[in-house]
N, C-alpha and C positions, 0 to 999 in steps of 0.2 A: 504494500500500500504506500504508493506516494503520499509525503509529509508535506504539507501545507503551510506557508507563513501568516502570521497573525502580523498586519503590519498596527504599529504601537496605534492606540487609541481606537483598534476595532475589534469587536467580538462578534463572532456569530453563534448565533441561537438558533437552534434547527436550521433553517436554512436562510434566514433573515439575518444582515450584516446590521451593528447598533454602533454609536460613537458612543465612547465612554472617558470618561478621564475623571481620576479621584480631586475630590474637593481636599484642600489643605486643614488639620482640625482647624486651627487660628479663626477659622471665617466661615465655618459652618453654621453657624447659628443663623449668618445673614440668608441661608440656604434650608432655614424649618430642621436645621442638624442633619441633614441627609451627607452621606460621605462620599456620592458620586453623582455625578449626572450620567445620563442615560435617555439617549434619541434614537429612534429607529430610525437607519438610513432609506426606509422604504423598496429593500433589493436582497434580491439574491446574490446579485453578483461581484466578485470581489473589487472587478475594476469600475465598476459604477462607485463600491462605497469608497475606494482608495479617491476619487473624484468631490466626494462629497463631502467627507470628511472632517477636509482641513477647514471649509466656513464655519461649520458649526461649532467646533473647538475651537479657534481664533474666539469668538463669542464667549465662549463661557471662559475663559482663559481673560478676557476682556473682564466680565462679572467678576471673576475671581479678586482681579487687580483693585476693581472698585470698591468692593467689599475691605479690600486691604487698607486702601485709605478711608474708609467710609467714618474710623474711631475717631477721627478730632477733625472730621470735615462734611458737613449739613448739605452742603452740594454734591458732593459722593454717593452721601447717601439715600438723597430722593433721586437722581441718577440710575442708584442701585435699586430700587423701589421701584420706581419708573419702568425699568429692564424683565422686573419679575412681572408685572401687571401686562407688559408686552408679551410675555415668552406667555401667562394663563390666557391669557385673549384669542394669542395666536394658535394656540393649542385646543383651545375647545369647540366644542360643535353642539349642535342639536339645542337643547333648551338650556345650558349653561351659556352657550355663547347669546343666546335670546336673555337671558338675566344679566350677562355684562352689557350689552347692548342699551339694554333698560339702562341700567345706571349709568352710562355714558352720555344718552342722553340726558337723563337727568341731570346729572354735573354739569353736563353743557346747554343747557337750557337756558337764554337769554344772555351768553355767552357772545360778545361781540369781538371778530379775529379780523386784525388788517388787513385791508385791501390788499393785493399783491398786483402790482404794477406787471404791466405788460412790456417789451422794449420794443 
């Protein structure tokens, strides 16, 4: 049986390739304490996930950092807030993404955003 490479940051599960990379303890808390993240690359195939990989890691590698400075910096940290309310938004379907929707309207309700100029 030929042996197969795992290149770093992928694992496959049955036959579904996933991005993984461990969270650092220091900044798990900004993470609900979870010790890794964990995204299905949506694939079977090794050279689709080796393809897809690196955006999603850059990302959370990106979170990580923020997280890092988020302890004596208020900008950081709704940033980092900001990031996770992105990645649940992005992530949900069916009648949870109808419940963020609700509140987003609502937050933005009477909400007035500059014009953006044409050139």
């Amino acid at each position: 049986m030929a042996k197969t490479r795992n290149p770093r940051y992928l694992q496959q599960r049955y036959r579904r390739w996933y991005a993984t990379i461990d969270i650092p303890k220091k900044v798990r808390r900004h993470f609900d304490g979870r010790a890794r993240f964990v995204k299905s690359l949506e694939t079977d195939s090794l050279t689709i996930a080796e393809q897809r990989v690196g955006s999603v890691v850059a990302h959370w590698k990106q979170l990580i950092e923020l997280a890092r400075s988020a302890k004596n910096n208020p900008e950081a940290e709704n940033q980092l807030l900001s990031e996770e309310w992105r990645e649940e938004y992005l992530s949900s379907t069916g009648k949870a993404r109808k419940e963020l929707d609700s509140i987003f309207d609502d937050a933005l309700d009477g909400v007035k955003f500059p014009r953006q100029h044409t050139h």
